[in-house]
C-alpha positions in Angstrom: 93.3 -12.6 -75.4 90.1 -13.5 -74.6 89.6 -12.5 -71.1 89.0 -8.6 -70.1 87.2 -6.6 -67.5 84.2 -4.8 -68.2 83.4 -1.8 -65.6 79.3 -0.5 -64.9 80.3 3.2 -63.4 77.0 4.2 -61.7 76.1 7.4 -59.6 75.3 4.4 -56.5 77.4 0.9 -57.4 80.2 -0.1 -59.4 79.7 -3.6 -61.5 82.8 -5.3 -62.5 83.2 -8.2 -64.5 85.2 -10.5 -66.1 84.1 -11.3 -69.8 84.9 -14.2 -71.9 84.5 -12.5 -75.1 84.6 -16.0 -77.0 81.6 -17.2 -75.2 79.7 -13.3 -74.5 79.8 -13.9 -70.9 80.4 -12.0 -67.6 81.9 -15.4 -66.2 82.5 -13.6 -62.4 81.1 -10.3 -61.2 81.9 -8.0 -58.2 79.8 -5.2 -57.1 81.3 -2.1 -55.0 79.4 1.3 -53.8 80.5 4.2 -55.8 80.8 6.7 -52.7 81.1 9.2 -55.2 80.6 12.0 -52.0 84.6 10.8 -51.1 86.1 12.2 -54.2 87.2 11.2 -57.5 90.4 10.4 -56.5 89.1 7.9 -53.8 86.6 6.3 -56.1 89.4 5.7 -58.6 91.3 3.9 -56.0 88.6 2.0 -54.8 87.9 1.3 -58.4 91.1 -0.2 -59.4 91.3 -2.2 -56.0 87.8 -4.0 -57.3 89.6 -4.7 -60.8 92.4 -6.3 -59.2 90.8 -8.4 -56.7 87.8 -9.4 -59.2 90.7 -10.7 -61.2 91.8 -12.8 -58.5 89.0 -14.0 -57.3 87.7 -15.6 -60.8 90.7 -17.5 -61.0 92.6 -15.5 -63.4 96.2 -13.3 -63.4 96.7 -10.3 -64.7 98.4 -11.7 -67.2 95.2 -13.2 -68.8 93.2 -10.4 -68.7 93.7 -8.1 -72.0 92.4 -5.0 -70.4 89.9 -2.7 -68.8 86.9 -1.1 -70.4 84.6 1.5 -68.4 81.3 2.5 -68.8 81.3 6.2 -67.7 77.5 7.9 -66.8 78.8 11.0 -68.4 80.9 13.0 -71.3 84.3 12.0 -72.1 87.3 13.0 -73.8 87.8 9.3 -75.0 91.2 10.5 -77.2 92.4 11.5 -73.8 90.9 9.4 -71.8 89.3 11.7 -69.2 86.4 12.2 -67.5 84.7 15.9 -68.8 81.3 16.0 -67.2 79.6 13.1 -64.7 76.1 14.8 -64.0 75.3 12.1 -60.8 78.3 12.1 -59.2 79.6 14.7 -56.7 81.7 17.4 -58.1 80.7 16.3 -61.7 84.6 15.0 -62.6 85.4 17.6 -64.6 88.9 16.9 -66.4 89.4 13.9 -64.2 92.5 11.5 -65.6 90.5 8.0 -65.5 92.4 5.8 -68.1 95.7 6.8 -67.0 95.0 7.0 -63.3 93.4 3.4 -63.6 96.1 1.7 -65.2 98.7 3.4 -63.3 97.1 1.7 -60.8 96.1 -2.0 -61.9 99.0 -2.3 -65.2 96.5 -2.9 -67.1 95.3 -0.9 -70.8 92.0 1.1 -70.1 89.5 2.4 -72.7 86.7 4.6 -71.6 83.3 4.5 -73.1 79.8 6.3 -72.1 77.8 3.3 -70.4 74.5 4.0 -73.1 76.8 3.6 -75.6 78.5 0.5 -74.1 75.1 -1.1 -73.4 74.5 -0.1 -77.1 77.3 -1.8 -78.1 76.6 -5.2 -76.1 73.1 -5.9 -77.2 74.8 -6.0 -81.0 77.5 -7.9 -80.1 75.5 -10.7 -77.9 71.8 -9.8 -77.1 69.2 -8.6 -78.8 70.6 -6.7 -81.7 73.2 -9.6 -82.8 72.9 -10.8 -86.3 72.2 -7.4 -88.1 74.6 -4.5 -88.9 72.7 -1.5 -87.9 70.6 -1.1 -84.9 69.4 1.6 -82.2 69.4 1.6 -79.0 67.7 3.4 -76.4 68.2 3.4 -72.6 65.5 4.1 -71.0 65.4 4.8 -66.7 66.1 7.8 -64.8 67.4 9.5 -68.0 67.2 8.3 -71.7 70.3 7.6 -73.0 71.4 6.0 -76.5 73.5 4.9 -79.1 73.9 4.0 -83.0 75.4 1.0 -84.4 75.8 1.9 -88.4 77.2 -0.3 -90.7 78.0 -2.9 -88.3 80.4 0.0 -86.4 79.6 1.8 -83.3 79.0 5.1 -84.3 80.8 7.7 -81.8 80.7 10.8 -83.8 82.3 14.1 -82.4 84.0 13.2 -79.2 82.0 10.3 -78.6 78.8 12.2 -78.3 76.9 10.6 -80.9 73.8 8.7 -80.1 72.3 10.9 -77.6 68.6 10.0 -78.6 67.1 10.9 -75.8 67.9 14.2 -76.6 66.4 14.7 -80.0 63.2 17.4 -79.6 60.3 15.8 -80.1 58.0 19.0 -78.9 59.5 22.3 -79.9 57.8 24.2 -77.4 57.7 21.5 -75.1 59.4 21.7 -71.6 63.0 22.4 -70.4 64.9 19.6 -70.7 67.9 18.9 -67.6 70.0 19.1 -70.5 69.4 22.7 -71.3 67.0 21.9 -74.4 63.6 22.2 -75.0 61.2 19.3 -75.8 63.7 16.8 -75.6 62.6 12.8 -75.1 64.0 12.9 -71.8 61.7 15.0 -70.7 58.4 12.9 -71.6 59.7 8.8 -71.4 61.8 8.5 -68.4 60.7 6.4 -65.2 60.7 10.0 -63.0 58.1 11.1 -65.9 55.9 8.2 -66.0 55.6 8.2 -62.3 54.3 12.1 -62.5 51.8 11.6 -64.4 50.9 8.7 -62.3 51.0 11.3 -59.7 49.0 14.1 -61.2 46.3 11.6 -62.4 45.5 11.0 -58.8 46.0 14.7 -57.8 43.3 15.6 -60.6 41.0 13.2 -58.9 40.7 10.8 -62.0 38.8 7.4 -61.7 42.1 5.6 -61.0 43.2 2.2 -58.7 46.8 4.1 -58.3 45.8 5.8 -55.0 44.8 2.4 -53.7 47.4 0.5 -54.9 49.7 3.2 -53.3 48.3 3.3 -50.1 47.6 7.0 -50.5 51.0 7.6 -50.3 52.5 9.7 -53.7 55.7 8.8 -53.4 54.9 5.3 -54.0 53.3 5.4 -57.4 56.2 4.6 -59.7 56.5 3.5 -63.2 56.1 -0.3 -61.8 53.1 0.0 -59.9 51.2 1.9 -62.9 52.6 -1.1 -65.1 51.0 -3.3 -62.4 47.5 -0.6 -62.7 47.7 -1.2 -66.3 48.0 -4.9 -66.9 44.8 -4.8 -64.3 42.9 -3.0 -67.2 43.3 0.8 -64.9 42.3 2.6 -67.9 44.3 5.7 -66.3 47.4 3.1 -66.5 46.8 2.5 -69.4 46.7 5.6 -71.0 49.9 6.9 -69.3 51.9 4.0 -71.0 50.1 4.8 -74.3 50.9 8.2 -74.0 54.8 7.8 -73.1 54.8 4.8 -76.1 53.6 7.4 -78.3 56.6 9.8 -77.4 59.3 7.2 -77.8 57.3 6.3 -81.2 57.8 9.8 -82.6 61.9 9.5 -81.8 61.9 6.1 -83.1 60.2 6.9 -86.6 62.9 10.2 -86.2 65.3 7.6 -86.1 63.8 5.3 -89.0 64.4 7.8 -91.5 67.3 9.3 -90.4 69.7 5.6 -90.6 67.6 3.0 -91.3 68.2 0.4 -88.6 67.1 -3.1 -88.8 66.7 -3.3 -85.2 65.5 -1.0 -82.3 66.8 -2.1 -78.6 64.9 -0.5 -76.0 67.2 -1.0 -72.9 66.7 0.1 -68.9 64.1 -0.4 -66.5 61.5 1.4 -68.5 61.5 -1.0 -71.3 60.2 -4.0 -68.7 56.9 -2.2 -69.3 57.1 -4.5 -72.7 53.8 -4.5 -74.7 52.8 -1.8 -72.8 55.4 0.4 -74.6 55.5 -1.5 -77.9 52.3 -1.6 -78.9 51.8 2.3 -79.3 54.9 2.8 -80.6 54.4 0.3 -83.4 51.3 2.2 -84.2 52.9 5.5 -84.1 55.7 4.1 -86.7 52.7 2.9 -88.7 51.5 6.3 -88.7 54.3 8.5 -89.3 57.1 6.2 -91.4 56.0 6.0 -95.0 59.7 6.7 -97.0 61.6 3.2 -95.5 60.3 -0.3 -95.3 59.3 0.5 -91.3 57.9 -3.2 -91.4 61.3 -4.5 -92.1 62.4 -2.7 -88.5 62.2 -5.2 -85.5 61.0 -2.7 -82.5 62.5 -5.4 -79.1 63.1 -5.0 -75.4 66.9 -5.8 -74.8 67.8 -9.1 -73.7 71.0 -9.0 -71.3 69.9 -7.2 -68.5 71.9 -5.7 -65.9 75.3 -7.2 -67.7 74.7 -5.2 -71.0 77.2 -2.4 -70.1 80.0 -4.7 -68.4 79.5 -6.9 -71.9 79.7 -4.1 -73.8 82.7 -2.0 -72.7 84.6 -4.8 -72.5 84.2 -5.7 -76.1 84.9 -2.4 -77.5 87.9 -2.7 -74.7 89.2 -5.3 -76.9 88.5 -4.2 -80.0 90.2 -0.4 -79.2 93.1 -1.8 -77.0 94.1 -4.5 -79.7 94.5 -1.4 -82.5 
């Protein structure tokens, strides 16, 4: 079976897709609001409607399609299928019945799998990690999330919960993380923390064109409008993307020795700062990675975009579903 449905669960929209595995393409896409505020039981519904009438629409029957993969923004119980904790959506899905409610619904097999981990495990299969067995990938946007490919197998660990690199401390006595840790990487590399440094630069009355380019108005000055400062030679810019590089260097180098990766993805709408990012953390692994061949590790922004996840859960859809 070649055909199966791949499933973006985010806190605002729902992606679905259908995936010809052979070729690594989302050959017809739908997108749906999530509406979490209705209820879990309402989005579900809603859910398996789109799966249904996505299949339709591209042509196919049920029949064709092998199954469902979803990428879930949360914690799982992926031996039972449920939902354990969904942090940005309303009432946080606690012990919430997904697979089985979903192909109650639709006939068809489900497998659940977090959406860092199934954009993880679409940039190996088809973007920019293909060709190499071992890779890490970070997603970097609101939140950092993450996932290890080892050994040319996604690596789930306890419950599904390994690969949460944005996670590892970096600081020890750093800040609290949302997570409940200290000094985490989330708390220093995400888009939310870029912009406040933006932010406070201009509060602390710093020689910067961010006010400007603003308009005066804060809540304006995001991670793409310092990206903008910066590749205007803002020397403020600059140095809040060298700092932030820096940060994700140290996790990366944590990472170097720890598996040994030929690649490192960096996914999410933080990574289309490019260079910006990847020069200082290239000269932070210089720095700190002296016990594995660090210049053998291929540091790249992620090449599928918004269709990483849908590509990605629905291969590991196929590849759980068929054992």
């Amino acid at each position: 079976m070649k055909h199966f449905v791949g499933i973006d669960m985010g806190g605002t929209n729902i992606k679905t897709g259908i995936v010809d595995l052979s070729a690594g393409e989302v050959v017809y896409s739908s997108t749906t609001p999530t509406l979490g505020r209705l209820g879990h039981e309402a989005v579900m519904g809603r859910m398996a409607d789109q799966v249904l009438e996505t299949i339709q629409s591209s042509g196919l029957s049920t029949a064709e399609v092998g199954g469902v993969g979803i990428g879930v923004p949360g914690v799982l119980d992926l031996d039972q299928g449920q939902t354990l904790f969904l942090p940005n959506l309303p009432g946080n899905w606690r012990n919430v019945p997904l697979s089985l409610t979903i192909e109650s619904k639709t006939g068809l097999p489900v497998a659940l799998l977090n959406d860092a981990r199934a954009i993880t495990y679409g940039e190996w299969k088809f973007g920019a990690g293909k060709g190499v067995d071992t890779i890490a990938c970070f997603t970097l946007g609101t939140g950092i999330g993450g996932g290890l490919v080892i050994g040319g197998r996604l690596h789930l660990g306890i419950g599904g919960t390994g690969g949460e690199l944005g996670h590892q401390c970096i600081d020890a006595n750093g800040p609290i993380c949302g997570c409940g840790g200290r000094g985490c990487l989330e708390a220093y590399a995400t888009g939310p923390a870029i912009a406040a440094l933006g932010v406070r630069a201009v509060l602390q009355g710093r020689t910067t064109s961010l006010g400007e380019l603003a308009g005066s108005d804060l809540n304006k000055i995001t991670p793409e409008l310092i990206w903008q400062a910066a590749r205007q030679g803002d020397p403020v810019a600059n140095e809040i993307y060298e700092t932030v590089g820096d940060y994700l260097g140290i996790a990366i180098s944590n990472i170097l020795v720890t598996i040994g990766p030929r690649k490192v993805v960096l996914a999410g709408g933080v990574a289309g700062a490019g260079d910006l990012l990847l020069n200082p953390i290239r000269r932070r692994i210089r720095a700190q990675v002296f016990m594995m061949p660090a210049d053998q590790v291929e540091v790249v922004i992620a090449s599928l975009g918004q269709n990483a996840g849908v590509l990605g859960v629905a291969a590991w859809a196929a590849q759980t579903l068929s054992g």
